[in-house]
Each structure stands twice: as structure tokens, then as C-alpha cells.
C-alpha positions as CSV (number, residue, x, y, z in Angstrom):
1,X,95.4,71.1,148.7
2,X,94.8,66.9,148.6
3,X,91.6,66.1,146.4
4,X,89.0,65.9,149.1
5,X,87.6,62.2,149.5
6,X,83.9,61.2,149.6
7,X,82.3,61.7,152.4
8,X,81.6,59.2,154.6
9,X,78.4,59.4,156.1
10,X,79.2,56.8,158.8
11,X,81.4,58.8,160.0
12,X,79.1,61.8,160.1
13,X,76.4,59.7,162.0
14,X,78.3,58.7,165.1
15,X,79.7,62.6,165.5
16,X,76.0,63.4,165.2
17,X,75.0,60.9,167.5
18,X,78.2,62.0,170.2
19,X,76.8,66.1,169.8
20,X,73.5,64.7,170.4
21,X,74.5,63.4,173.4
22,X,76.9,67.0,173.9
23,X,73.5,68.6,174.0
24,X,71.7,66.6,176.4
25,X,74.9,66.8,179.1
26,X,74.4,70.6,178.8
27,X,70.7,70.6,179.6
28,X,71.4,68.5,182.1
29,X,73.8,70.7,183.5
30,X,71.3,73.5,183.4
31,X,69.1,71.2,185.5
32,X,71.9,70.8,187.6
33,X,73.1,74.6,188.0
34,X,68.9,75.3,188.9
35,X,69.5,72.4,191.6
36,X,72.6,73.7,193.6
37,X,71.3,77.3,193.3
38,X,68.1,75.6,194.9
39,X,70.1,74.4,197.3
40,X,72.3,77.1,198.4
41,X,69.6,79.0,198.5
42,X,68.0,77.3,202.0
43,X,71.7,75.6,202.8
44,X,73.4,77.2,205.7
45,X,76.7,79.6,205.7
46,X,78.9,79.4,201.9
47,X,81.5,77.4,203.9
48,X,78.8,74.9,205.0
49,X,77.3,74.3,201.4
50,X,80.8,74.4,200.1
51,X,81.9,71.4,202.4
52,X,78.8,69.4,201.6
53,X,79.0,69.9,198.1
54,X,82.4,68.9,198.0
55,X,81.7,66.0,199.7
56,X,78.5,64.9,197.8
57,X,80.4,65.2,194.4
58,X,83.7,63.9,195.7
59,X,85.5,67.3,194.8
60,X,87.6,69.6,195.9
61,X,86.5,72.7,197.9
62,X,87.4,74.9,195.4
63,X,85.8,73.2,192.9
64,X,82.5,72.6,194.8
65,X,83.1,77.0,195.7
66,X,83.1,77.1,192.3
67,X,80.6,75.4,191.1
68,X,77.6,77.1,193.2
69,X,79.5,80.4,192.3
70,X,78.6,79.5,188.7
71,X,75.0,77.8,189.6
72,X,74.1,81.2,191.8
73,X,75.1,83.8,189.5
74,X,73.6,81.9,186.5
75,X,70.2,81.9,188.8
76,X,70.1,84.9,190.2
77,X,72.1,87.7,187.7
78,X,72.7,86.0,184.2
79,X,69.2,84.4,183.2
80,X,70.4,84.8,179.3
81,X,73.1,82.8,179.7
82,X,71.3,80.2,181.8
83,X,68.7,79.9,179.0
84,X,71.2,79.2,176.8
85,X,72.3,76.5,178.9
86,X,69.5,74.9,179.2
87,X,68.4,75.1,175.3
88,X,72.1,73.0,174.9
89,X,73.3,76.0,173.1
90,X,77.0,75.9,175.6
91,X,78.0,74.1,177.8
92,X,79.3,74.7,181.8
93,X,82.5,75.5,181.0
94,X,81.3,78.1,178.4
95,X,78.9,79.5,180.9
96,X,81.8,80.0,183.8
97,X,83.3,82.2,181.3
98,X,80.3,84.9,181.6
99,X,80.2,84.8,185.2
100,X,84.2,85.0,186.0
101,X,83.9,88.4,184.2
102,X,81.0,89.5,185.6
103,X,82.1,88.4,189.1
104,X,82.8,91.8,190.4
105,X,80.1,93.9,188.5
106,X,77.0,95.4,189.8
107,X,73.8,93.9,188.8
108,X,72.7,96.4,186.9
109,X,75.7,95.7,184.5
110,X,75.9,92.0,185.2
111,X,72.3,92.1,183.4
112,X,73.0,94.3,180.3
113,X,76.0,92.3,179.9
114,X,74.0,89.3,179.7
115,X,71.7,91.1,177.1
116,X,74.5,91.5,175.1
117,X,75.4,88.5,174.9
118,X,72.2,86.6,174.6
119,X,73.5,86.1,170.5
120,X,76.9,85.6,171.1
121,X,77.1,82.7,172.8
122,X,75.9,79.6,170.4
123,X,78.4,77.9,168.1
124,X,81.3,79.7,169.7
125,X,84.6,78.6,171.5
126,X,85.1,79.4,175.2
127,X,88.4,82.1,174.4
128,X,85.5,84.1,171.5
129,X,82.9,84.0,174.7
130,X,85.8,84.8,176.9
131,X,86.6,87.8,174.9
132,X,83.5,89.2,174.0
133,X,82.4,89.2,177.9
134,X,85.4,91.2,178.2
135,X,84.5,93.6,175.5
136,X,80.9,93.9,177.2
137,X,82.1,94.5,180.6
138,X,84.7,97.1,179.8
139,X,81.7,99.2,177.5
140,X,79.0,98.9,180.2
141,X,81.3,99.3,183.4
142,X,84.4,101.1,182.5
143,X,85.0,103.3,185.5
144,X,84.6,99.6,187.4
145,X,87.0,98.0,184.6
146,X,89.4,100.3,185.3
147,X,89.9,100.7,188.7
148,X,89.7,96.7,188.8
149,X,92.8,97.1,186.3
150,X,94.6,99.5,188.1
151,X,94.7,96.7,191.0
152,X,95.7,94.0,189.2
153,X,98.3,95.6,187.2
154,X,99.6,96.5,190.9
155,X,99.8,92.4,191.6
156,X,102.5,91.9,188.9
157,X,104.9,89.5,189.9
158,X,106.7,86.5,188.7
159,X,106.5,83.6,190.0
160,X,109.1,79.9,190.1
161,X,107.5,76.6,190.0
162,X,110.0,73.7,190.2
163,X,108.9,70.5,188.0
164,X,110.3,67.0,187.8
165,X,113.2,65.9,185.7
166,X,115.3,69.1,186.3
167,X,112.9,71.4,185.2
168,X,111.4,74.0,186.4
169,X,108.4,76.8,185.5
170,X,109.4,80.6,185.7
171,X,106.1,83.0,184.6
172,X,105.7,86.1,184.9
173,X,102.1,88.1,185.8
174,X,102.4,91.1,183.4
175,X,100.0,93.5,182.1
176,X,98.4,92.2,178.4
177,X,100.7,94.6,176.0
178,X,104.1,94.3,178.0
179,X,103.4,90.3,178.2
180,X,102.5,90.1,173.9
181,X,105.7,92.7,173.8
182,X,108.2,90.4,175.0
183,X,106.8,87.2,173.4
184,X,106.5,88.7,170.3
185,X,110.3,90.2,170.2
186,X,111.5,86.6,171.0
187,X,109.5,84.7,168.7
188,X,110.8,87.3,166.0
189,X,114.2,86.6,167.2
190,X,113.3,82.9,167.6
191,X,112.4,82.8,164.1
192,X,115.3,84.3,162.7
193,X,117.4,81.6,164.2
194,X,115.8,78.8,163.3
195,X,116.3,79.7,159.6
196,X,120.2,79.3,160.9
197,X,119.8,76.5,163.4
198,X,117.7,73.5,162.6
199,X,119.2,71.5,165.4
200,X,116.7,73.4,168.3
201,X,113.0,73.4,167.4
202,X,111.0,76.9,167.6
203,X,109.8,76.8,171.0
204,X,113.5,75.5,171.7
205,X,115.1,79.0,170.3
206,X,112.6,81.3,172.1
207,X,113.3,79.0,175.7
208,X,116.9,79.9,175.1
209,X,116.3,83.7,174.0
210,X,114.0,83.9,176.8
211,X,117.2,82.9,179.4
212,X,119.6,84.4,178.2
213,X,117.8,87.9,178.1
214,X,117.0,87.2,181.5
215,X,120.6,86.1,182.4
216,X,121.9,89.3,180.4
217,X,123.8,92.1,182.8
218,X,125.1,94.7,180.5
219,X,121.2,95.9,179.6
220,X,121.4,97.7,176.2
221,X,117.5,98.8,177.0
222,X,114.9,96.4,176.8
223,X,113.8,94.9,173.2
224,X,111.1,96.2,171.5
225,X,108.8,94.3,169.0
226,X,106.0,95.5,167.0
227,X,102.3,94.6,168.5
228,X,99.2,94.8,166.5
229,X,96.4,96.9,168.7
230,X,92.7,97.5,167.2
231,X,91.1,100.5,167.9
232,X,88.6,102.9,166.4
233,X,89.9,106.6,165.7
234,X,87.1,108.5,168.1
235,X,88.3,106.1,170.9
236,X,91.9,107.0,170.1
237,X,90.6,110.8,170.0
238,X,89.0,110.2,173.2
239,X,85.8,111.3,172.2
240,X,84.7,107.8,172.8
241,X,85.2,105.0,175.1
242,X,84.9,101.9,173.5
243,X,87.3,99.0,174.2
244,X,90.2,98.3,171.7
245,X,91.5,95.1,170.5
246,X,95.1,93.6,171.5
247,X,95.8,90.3,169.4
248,X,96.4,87.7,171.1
249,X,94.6,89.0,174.0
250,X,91.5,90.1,173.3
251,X,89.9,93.5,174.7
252,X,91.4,96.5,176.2
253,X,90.4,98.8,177.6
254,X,90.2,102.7,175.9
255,X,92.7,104.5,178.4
256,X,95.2,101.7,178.1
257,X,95.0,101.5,174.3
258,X,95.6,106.0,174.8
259,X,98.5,105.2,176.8
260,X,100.2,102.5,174.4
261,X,99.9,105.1,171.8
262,X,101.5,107.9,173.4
263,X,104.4,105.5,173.8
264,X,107.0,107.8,171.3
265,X,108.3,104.3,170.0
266,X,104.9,103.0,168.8
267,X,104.2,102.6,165.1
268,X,101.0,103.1,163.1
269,X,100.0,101.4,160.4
270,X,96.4,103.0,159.0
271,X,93.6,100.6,158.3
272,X,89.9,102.0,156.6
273,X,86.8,99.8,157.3
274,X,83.6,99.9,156.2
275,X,81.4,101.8,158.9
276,X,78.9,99.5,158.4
277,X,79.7,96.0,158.4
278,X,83.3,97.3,160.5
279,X,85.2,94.7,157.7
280,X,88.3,95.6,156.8
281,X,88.8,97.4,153.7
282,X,92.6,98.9,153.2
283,X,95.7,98.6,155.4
284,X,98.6,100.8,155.0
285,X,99.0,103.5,152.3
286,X,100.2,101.2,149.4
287,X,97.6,99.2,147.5
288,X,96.6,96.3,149.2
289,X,96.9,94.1,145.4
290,X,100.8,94.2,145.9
291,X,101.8,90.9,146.9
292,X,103.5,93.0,150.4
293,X,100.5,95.1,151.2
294,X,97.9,92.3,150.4
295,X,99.6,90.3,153.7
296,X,99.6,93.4,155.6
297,X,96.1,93.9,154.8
298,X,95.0,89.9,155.4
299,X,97.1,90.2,158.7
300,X,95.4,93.2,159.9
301,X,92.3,91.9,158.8
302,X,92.2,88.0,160.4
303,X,94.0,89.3,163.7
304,X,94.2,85.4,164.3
305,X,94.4,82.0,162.5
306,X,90.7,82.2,160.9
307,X,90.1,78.2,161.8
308,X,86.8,78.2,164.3
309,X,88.5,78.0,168.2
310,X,92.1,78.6,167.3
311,X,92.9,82.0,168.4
312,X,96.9,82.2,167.4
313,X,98.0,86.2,166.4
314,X,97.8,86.4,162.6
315,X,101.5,87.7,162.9
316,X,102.5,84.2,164.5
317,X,100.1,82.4,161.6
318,X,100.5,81.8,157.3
319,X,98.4,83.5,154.5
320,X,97.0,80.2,152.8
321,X,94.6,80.3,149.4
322,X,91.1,79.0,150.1
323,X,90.9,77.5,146.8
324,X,94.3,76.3,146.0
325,X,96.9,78.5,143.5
326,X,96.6,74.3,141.9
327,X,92.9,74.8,141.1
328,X,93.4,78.6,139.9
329,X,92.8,80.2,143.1
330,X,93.3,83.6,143.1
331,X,95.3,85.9,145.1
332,X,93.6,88.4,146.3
333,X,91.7,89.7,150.1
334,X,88.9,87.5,149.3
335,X,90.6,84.1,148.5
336,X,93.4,84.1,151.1
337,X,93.6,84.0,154.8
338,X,95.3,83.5,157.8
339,X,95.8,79.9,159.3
340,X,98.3,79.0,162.0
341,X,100.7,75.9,160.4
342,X,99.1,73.2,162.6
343,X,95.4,74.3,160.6
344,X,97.0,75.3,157.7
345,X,98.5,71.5,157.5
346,X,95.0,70.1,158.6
347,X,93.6,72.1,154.9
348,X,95.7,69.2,153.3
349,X,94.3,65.9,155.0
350,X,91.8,63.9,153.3
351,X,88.6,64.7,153.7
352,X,88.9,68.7,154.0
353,X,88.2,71.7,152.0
354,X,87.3,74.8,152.0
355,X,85.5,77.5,149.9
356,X,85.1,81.1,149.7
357,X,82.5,83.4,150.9
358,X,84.2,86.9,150.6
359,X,86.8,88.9,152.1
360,X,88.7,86.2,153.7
361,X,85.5,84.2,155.3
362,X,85.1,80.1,154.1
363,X,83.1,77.2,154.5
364,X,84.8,75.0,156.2
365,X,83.9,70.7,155.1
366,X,85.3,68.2,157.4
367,X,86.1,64.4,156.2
368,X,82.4,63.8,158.1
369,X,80.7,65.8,156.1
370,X,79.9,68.6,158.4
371,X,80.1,72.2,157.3
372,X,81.2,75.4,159.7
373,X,81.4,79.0,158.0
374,X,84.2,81.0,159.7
375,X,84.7,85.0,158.7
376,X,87.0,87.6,160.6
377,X,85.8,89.5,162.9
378,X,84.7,92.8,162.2
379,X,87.1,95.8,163.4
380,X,84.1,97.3,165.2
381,X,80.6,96.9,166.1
382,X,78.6,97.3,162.4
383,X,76.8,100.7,162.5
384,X,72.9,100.8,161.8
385,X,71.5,102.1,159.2
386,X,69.4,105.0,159.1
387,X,65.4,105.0,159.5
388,X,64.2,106.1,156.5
389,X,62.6,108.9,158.3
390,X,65.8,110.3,159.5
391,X,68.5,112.6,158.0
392,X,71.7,112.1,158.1
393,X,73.5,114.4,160.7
């Protein structure tokens, strides 16, 4: 890693100054989220307020729909969330992502969801919020979750989009694991040809791969690819029904995680945590000091590039040192981690470093000065510990 410059604290002042002002927009939006739900409130019919909203902001209707969604259910269902607003702790867009999810919940479960969350929103990206609404949903409401899942893995489709400059968008709508399936066969494949083929760039190969699959019509079965999917024994038992964890997705939900499982092709890798803290502690049945088995371990461990906001699969990502093999860094679960290239690049402009704290977790120092602290998440919820009145069952 480049010899980290002095900081400059100029530099530090002005982003200081700009999140100072970050702050004040999000209490501002509070004000204005109290406003609208004010005003829808004694407005008349939704598509009444809808068009005058739209019209006072200079908006579309959808986004005027949207934004008194947001304002009501902020008001009315998610008062959490809406404190947290107003303290400057997220933003709007931050906020949007508890109400989307809690949409089509009762209020009962609308409010413990919002408990739940009261400590998981500050200092976090929208995609963590995203997820861990997810996660709360499915564990207050699944008999809601899935029945809502049953119907929207009956809306698959795909769908064709024609661009400019002879382009053109073909997606697909595909439940979570049979999406990450397929994109992680092809970048495998895409991979394995760009160590053949410099002339195409990455995304390049898996565009191609992605065609001519499609295009292909002698079908010698569909390819398979290996996924990573996080779940706690009891749930896989069934004795419990606490979400599981696809990477690159985020939450699932216990049957689905059953049903992948029962798949005869799926693999299992085993991984022991600490009950706990839920941190990783082993992953696979060699020792995890082996240069092969300590990957498997970090990968299993990180689940994603462990940079704050960047949510790329660990698979997809590098295993980096914290402190550089340069300045006797050593290899081991506590001093290495996953980062994505682009992040793993950033570690070597001026200005940055990083050090330890444990079991893959860092302090992250930015050319300004600023310091963020970044660990992987835990495997499961941490268990408490015991009063010191009770005995253990």
C-alpha cells in the first residue's frame, strides 16, 4: 500500500462543513415529510393531493404519489424512523427504504419493525437499511412475507427495452437465487475467458456468454454455478423460522432457503460461529491457516467487499491485507479481507489506510482525515447472555 500522506485538514473542514449542511437538508426534510402528512391529512381524495402536489413541486405524479406515501407512513406507522429523520441521522431516500418494505404490512408489524430498526439506521448505506428491513419483515410477518412472495415469484417475466445507438436492454424478473445462479455461472465463465482473451473487457465476455446461452438450441441442461446462502442450522431443521442470507441479495426467506437445499445438486460447505457475537469462526473441514481454507473462510465470512456501502458478493471481490505483506502484515482471518478491485485499488491512493481491529474488521482513514470502522456482519443475530440468576437449559 502507498505511504499515506499528511492529512490535510482543509480538506477535512469543507467535507465537515458539506455534512453539516447533509444534516440540516435531512431535518429539513423531516419538517417537510410532517408538512405533507399535515396536508394530506385535511386535502381531499389521494388523486386530488397527488395532482396538487405535483403541481406545487413541479414533479411528476408519481413522484408527488410517492412522496406523501413516504410523508404518511412516516407520520402515521413508522415514528422511529421519522425521529431519526428529524435528528439528521438519514436522510429521505434512506427513510423510503423502511416504508417500501413495510408497504403491505399490518400495523402491528409495521410498528415492531420500526422498533427494530430504531439502531440500525444511523451511519448506514441505503442497500444495509434496505436489507435489514427485509430481514425484519420476513421475522415479524412471515406468513404475510410469504404469500407476498408466492405472488411475485408468479410475475416473472422478461422484459425488451430498445436503447439508442443499436442497443437495446433485455432483463429478466427472476426469483433472487435463480437471478445470482445465472450471473454467477457467467461471471465464472466470463472470467475464465478473459484470462484467454484480453481484447473484450469483463462485462464484455459475460454480455457475450449471456447471448449466446440465450441464442443456444441444442440445450445440454441449464448451467449450474455455486451460490453462497447463509443460514442457521435450526432454520434449516425447520425448528425455526428466521430468515437466511443470499449474497448479493440480502434476506430470504426460511422456506425458500429449505427449498434451495433440497435441490440434490446443492453443495454445502460447513461454517461454525460463535453463538454469541454470530462471527465467523471456521469454514470448511480443513484448517482455516491453509492459504486455500483461510479464503474460503474470509469469503464466507465478509459475504461482500467489506468497504462501508459497497455491497459486491465476496466471491465476485479480492482478499487484500489490512496492513500490507510490505509492512509485515500478517496472513491470517484477522488481517485480511474482502474488497471488490475498484476498493481494493482506492487502499493504494494517497491519503488512505487502514488498520486492524479483529477478525477481518478495520479502521478505515480517508486522505481528509476522517475515520469509519467497518466489520462483517455477523452470521446471526448475537445471542444474550444469561442472567446470572438463570441456569442454563
Amino acid at each position: 500500500m502507498t505511504p499515506t500522506l499528511a492529512h490535510n485538514p482543509k480538506t477535512a473542514r469543507f467535507l465537515d462543513a458539506a455534512f453539516d449542511e447533509e444534516v440540516l437538508l435531512r431535518q429539513a426534510q423531516g419538517r417537510q415529510v410532517r408538512a405533507l402528512a399535515d396536508f394530506a391529512a385535511v386535502a381531499g381524495s389521494r388523486r386530488s393531493m397527488t395532482e396538487e402536489v405535483a403541481l406545487r413541486f413541479s414533479v411528476s405524479r408519481n413522484r408527488a404519489f410517492l412522496l406523501l406515501e413516504i410523508a404518511c407512513a412516516l407520520v402515521r406507522r413508522l415514528p422511529q424512523t421519522l425521529a431519526a429523520l428529524d435528528n439528521g441521522d438519514i436522510d429521505l431516500f434512506k427513510a423510503s427504504k423502511v416504508t417500501q418494505l413495510t408497504r403491505e404490512v399490518s400495523d402491528e408489524v409495521a410498528a415492531q419493525v420500526d422498533a427494530w430498526m430504531a439502531n440500525r439506521l444511523a451511519e448506514r448505506d441505503p442497500e444495509a437499511i434496505r436489507r435489514s428491513v427485509s430481514h425484519a419483515v420476513q421475522k415479524f410477518d412471515s406468513a404475510g412475507y410469504h404469500e407476498r412472495a408466492a405472488k411475485k415469484r408468479a410475475l416473472r417475466h422478461t422484459s425488451l427495452k430498445h436503447d439508442d445507438e443499436t442497443m437495446s436492454t433485455l432483463s429478466g424478473y427472476l426469483p433472487a437465487e435463480v437471478a445470482g445462479s445465472i450471473y454467477a455461472s457467467m461471471s465464472r465463465t466470463a472470467q475464465s475467458r478473459r484470462m484467454k482473451d484480453k481484447s473484450r473487457t469483463l462485462d464484455q465476455h459475460r454480455a457475450d456468454i449471456f447471448a449466446e446461452r440465450l441464442l443456444a438450441e441444442d440445450g445440454h441442461g441449464k448451467p449450474r454455478a455455486h451460490i453462497h446462502v447463509y443460514v442457521d442450522f435450526l432454520t434449516l431443521a425447520g425448528a425455526r423460522n428466521d430468515p437466511a442470507t443470499l449474497a448479493g441479495h440480502g434476506p430470504i426467506p426460511d422456506w425458500l432457503v429449505r427449498e434451495i437445499a433440497s435441490d440434490p445438486d446443492s453443495t454445502w460447505s460447513r461454517l461454525i460461529t460463535d453463538p454469541a457475537t454470530g462471527q465467523l469462526l471456521e469454514a470448511g473441514a480443513d484448517k482455516y491457516r491453509s492459504p486455500a481454507s483461510l479464503a474460503r473462510l474470509i469469503k464466507a465470512r465478509d459475504r461482500e467487499c467489506t468497504q462501508p456501502g459497497c455491497h459486491r458478493p465476496a466471491e465476485f471481490s479480492e482478499i487484500d491485507h489490512i496492513i500490507p505483506r510490505a509492512r509485515d502484515g500478517r496472513t491470517n482471518h484477522h488481517n485480511c479481507h474482502s474488497l471488490c478491485k475498484g476498493h481494493n485499488l482506492l487502499r493504494e491512493e494517497p491519503g488512505w489506510s487502514a488498520e486492524p481491529t479483529g477478525n477481518g474488521g478495520t479502521i478505515i482513514t480517508t486522505p481528509s482525515g476522517h475515520t469509519y470502522e467497518a466489520a462483517p456482519e455477523p452470521l446471526h443475530e448475537p445471542r444474550p447472555e444469561p442472567e446470572d440468576d438463570e441456569s442454563p437449559s
